[in-house]
TORVEX-903790 format. One line per 3 residues: number of its first residue (from 1); for each residue x negated, y, z of C-alpha. Coordinates in steps of 0.5 Angstrom, whole numbers, plus 500, padded with zeros to 3 digits. Example, Ala and Ser with C-alpha at 12.3 -4.5 7.8 and 13.67 -1.06 7.14 Angstrom:
<rozas>
1 = 475:491:516; 473:498:514
</rozas>
This chain:
<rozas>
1 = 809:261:535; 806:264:528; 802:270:528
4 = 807:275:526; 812:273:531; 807:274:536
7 = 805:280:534; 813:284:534; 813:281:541
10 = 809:285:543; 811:290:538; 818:290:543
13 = 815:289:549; 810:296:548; 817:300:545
16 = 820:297:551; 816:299:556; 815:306:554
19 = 823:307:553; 825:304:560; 818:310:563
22 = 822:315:558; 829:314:563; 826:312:569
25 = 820:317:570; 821:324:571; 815:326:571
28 = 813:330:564; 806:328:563; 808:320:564
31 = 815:321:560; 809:324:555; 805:318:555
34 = 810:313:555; 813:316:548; 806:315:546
37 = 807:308:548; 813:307:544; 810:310:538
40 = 804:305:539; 810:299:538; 812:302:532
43 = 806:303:529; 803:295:531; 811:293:528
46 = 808:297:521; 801:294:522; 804:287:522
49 = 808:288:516; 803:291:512; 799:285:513
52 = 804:280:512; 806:283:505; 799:284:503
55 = 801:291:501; 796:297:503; 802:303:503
58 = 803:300:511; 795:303:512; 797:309:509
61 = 802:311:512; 799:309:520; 794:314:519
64 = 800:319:517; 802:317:523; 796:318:528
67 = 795:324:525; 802:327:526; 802:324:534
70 = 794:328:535; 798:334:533; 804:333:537
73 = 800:332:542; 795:338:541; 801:343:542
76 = 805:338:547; 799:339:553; 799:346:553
79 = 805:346:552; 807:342:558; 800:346:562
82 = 804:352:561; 811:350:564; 807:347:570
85 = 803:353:570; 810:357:571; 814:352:575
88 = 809:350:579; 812:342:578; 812:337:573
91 = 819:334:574; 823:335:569; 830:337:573
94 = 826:344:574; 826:346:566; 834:345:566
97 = 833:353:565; 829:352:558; 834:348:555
100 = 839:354:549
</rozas>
């Protein structure tokens, strides 16, 4: 098994994993981590085949990425923060009531 495919294995098992945490796991902070899990995979998918066709744009666009997901998760931990703060919990059941 070459290096490429070594490496989208593991980019699959990482996105697998952090999906099965997203559905099994009712805890908000661990459904949170696990999405980060998931967008790990899919970036290491990216890095790997930025590097099998030698192109620099894959790097480029990593970086969006990792700038977009420290964003996300700068409004997300407040956000969850405060829910809990309200709620007393992080189980997600107990924010059915927020949903439009």
């Amino acid at each position: 098994m070459d290096r490429t495919q070594l490496l989208l294995g593991l980019a699959v098992a990482l996105f697998s994993l952090g999906l099965l945490g997203v559905i099994v796991r009712r805890n908000v902070l661990v459904m949170l981590m696990c999405m980060e899990l998931m967008l790990n995979g899919v970036i290491l998918s990216l890095v790997t085949f930025a590097q099998q066709t030698a192109t620099t744009v894959g790097a480029a666009l990593v970086f969006l990425i990792f700038v977009v997901a420290t964003a996300e998760i700068a409004l997300a931990i407040p956000i969850v923060l405060l829910l809990v703060r309200e709620k007393r919990t992080l189980d997600i059941d107990a924010y059915v009531d927020l949903k439009g």
